[in-house]
MARKOLDREN-653975 format. One record per residue (C-alpha): residue in three letters; chain; x, y, z. Coordinates in steps of 0.1 Angstrom, whole numbers. Layout:
! residues N
(pt ALA A (X Y Z))
...
***
This chain:
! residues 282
(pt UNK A (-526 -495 -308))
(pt UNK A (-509 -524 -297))
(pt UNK A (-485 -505 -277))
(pt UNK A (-511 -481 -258))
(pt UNK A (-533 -511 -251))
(pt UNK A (-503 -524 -227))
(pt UNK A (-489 -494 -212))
(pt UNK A (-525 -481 -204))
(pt UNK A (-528 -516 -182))
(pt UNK A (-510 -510 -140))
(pt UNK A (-506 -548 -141))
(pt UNK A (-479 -548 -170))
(pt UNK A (-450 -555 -154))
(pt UNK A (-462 -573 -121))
(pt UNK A (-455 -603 -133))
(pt UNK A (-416 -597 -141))
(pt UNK A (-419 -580 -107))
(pt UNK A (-430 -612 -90))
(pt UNK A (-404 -631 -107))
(pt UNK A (-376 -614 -91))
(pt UNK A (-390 -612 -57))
(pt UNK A (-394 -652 -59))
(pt UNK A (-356 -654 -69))
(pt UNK A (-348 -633 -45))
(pt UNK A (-368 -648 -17))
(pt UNK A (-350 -682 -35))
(pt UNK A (-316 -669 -29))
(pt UNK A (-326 -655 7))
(pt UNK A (-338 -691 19))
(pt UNK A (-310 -712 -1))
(pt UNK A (-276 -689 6))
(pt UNK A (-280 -698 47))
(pt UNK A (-283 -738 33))
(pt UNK A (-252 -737 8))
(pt UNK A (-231 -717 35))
(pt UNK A (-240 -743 63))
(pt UNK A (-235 -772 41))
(pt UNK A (-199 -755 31))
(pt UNK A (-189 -752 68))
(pt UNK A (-199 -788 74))
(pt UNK A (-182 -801 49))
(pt UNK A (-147 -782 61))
(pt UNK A (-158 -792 99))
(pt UNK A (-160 -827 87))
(pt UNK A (-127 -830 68))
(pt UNK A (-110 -812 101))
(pt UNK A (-132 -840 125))
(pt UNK A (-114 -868 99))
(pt UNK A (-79 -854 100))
(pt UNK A (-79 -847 139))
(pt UNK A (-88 -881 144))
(pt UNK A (-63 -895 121))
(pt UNK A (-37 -875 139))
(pt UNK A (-56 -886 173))
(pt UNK A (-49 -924 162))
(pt UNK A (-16 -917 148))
(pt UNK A (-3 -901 184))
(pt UNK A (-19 -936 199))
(pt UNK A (4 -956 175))
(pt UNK A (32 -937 181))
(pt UNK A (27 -939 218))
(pt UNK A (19 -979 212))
(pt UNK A (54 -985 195))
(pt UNK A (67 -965 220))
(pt UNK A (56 -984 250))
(pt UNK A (66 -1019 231))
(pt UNK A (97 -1009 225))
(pt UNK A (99 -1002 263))
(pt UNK A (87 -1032 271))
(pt UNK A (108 -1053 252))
(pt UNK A (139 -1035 268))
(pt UNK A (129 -1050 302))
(pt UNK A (149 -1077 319))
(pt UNK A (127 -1100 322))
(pt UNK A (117 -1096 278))
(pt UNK A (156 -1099 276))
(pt UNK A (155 -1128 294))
(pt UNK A (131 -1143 270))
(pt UNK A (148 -1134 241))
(pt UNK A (177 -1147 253))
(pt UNK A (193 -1181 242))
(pt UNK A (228 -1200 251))
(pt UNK A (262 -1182 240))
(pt UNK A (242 -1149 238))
(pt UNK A (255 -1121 262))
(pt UNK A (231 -1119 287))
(pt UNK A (211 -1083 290))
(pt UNK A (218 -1056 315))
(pt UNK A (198 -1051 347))
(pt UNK A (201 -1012 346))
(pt UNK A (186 -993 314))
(pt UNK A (208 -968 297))
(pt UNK A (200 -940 275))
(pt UNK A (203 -960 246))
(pt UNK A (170 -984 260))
(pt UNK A (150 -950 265))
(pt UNK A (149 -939 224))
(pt UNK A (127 -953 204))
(pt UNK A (131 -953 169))
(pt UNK A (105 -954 146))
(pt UNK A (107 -968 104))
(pt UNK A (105 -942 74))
(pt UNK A (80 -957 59))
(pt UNK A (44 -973 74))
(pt UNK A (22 -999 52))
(pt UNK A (-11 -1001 61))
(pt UNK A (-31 -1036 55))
(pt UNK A (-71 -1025 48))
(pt UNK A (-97 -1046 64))
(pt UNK A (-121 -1045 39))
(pt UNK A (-100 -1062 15))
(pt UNK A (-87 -1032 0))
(pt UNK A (-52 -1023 -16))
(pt UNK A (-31 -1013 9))
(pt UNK A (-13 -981 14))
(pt UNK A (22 -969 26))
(pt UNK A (23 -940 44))
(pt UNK A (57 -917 50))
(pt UNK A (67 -917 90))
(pt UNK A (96 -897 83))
(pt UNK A (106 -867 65))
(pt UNK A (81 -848 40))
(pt UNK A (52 -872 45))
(pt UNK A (16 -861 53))
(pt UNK A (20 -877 90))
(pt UNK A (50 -874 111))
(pt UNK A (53 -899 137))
(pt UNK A (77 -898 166))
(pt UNK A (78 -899 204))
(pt UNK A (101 -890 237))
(pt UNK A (108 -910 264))
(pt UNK A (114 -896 301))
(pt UNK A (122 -912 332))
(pt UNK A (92 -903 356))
(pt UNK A (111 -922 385))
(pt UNK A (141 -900 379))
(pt UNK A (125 -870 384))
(pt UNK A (128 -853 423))
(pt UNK A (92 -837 441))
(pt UNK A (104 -814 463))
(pt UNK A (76 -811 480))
(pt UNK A (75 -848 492))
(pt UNK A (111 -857 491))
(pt UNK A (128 -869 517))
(pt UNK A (157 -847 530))
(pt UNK A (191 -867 523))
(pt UNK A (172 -871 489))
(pt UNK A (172 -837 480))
(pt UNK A (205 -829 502))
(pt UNK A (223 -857 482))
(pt UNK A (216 -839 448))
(pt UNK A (232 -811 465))
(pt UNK A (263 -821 482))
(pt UNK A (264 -857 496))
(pt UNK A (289 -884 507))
(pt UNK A (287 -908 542))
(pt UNK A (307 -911 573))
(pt UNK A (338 -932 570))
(pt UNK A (342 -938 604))
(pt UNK A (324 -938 636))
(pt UNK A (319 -906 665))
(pt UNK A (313 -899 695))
(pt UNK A (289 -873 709))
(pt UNK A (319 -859 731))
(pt UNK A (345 -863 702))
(pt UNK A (363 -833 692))
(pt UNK A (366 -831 658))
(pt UNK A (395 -816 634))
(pt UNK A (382 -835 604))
(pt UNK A (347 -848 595))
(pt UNK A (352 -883 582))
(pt UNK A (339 -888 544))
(pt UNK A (340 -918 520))
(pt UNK A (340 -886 492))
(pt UNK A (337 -852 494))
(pt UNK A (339 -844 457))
(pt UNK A (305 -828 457))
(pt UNK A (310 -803 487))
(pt UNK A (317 -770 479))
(pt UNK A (354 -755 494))
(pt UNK A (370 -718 487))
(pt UNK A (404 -727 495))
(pt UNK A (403 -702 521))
(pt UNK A (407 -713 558))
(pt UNK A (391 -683 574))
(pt UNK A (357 -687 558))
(pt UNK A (330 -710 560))
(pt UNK A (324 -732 528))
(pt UNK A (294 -750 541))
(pt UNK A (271 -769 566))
(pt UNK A (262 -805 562))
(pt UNK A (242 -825 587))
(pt UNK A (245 -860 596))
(pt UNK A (216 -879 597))
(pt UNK A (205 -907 626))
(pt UNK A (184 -930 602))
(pt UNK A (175 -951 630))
(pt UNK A (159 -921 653))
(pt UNK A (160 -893 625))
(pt UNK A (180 -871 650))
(pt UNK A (205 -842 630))
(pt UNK A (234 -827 638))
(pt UNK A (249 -795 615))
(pt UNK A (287 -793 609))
(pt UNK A (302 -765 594))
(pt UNK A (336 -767 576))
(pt UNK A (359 -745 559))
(pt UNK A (379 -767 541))
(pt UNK A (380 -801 525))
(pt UNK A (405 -832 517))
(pt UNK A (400 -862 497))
(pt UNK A (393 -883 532))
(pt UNK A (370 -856 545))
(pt UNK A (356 -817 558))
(pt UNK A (384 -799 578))
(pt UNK A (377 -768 597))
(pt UNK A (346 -783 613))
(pt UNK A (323 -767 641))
(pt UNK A (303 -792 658))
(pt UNK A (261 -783 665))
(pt UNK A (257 -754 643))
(pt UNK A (225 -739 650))
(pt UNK A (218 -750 685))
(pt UNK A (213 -787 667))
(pt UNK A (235 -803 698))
(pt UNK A (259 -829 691))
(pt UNK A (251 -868 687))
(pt UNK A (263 -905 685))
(pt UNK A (269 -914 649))
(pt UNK A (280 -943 631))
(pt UNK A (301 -954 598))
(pt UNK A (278 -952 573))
(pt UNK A (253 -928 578))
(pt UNK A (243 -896 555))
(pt UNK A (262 -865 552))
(pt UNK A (245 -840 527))
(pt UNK A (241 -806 526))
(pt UNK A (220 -782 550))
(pt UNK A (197 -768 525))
(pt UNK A (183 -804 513))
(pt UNK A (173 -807 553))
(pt UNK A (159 -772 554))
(pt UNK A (138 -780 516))
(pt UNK A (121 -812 536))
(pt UNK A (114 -790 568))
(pt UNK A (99 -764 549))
(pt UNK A (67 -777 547))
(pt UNK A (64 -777 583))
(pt UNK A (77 -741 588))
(pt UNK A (44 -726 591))
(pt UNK A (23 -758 606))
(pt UNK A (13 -736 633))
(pt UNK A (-6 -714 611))
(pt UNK A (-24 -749 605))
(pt UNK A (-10 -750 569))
(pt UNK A (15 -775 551))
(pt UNK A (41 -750 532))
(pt UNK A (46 -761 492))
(pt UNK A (70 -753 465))
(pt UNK A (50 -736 440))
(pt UNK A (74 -733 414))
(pt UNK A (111 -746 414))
(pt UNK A (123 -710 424))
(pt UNK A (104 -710 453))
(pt UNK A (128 -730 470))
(pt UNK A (150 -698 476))
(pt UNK A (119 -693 502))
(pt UNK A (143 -717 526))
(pt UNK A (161 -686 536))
(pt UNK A (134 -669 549))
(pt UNK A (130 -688 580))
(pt UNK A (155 -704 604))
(pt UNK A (163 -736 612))
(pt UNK A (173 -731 649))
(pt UNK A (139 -735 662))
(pt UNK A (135 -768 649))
(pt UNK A (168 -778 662))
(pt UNK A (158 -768 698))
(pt UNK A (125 -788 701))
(pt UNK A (149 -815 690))
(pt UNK A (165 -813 721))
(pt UNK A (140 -805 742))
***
């Protein structure tokens, strides 16, 4: 009787009906909440450890620049006491590393104990740091030209000459960097002599070389004319004139020419230097 009385009711089971679609609804509403506080709890643990790899960089880059600073003449100076050798006044490659401990302790503001951290090796955080010499680095695109020639091929004029002067032998105080064949019957290279008084140029050609200077030479190579020069002034090679004229190779079309890339200074041998040379003389 029991039995029939409760299966003959439609409401039986609505209330293990309701239950579930409450738990469900439950789950629906909380799952979105436990997923978002997951991902925030991994977003802040990466926030923390980028910016205690943030500050480490800074520390590194700190010890870095104090080490730098202390290698400076004027620190040395300092530093320096009686019967001491006295610093250099040129940095070496030795002044440019920095060196940095094995080991780091840390002293806690709050009065806490502190901590030593590895620097070197396995440790969590691995500190270091490299040192380059900005000022020893060459812009080609703003270079001047006996700069860029003199990485090339460079020396200066041991003696003076005369506009008229024949020449057998182009004066050098070295010509170790200049490029020779050993072979009299071609041309090894052209260098230009520099005026740095009135920035005039005259190109040389050579085929040959000694310790005392070019031999072989051809006087006002590409309609450059031939000049006054004196003891002392640059010699360097052609090309490192051509790389600082480049940027005025197209100024007509009302544009400065740049290097783009380091290759692109092969683009010196798309244009001639002749014309330059004439409204030089003109």
């Amino acid at each position: 009787m029991v039995k029939d009385r409760y299966q003959n009711k439609p409401e039986s089971g609505m209330a293990l009906l309701m239950v579930v679609l409450v738990l469900a609804a439950l789950t629906a509403i909380g799952t979105p909440f436990l997923v978002s506080m997951r991902l925030q709890e991994a977003g802040s643990a990466k926030s923390l450890a980028t910016h205690k790899a943030r500050l480490a960089a800074k520390s590194a880059r700190d010890h870095a620049v104090s080490h730098l600073f202390d290698t400076h003449h004027s620190r040395e100076r300092d530093f320096w006491s009686p019967g001491q050798a006295a610093g250099d006044l040129v940095d070496d490659l030795s002044d440019l590393e920095v060196v940095f401990p094995d080991s780091l302790t840390t002293e806690s503001l709050d009065g806490s104990a502190s901590r030593s951290m590895t620097m070197r090796g396995s440790g969590d955080r691995i500190l270091d740091a490299r040192v380059t010499d900005e000022q020893g680095k060459v812009n080609i695109n703003t270079a001047m030209p006996n700069l860029v020639g003199n990485l090339l091929a460079g020396s200066h004029l041991s003696d003076n000459i005369t506009f008229d002067q024949e020449l057998e032998v182009l004066p050098l105080d070295d010509t170790s960097m200049f490029p020779a064949d050993d072979d009299p019957d071609t041309i090894d290279g052209v260098v230009v002599i520099l005026n740095p008084i009135f920035f005039t140029t005259e190109a040389v050609s050579y085929t040959g070389k000694t310790e005392k200077g070019l031999t072989g030479v051809f006087r006002g190579q590409y309609l450059s004319g031939t000049w006054e020069h004196q003891k002392g002034w640059p010699v360097f090679d052609l090309r490192g004139y051509k790389t600082f004229l480049h940027r005025l190779a197209n100024l007509s079309d009302g544009e400065i020419a740049s290097f783009r890339t380091p290759l692109g200074i092969r683009q010196i041998a798309d244009w001639s230097v002749v014309p330059y040379f004439l409204q030089t003389l003109a």
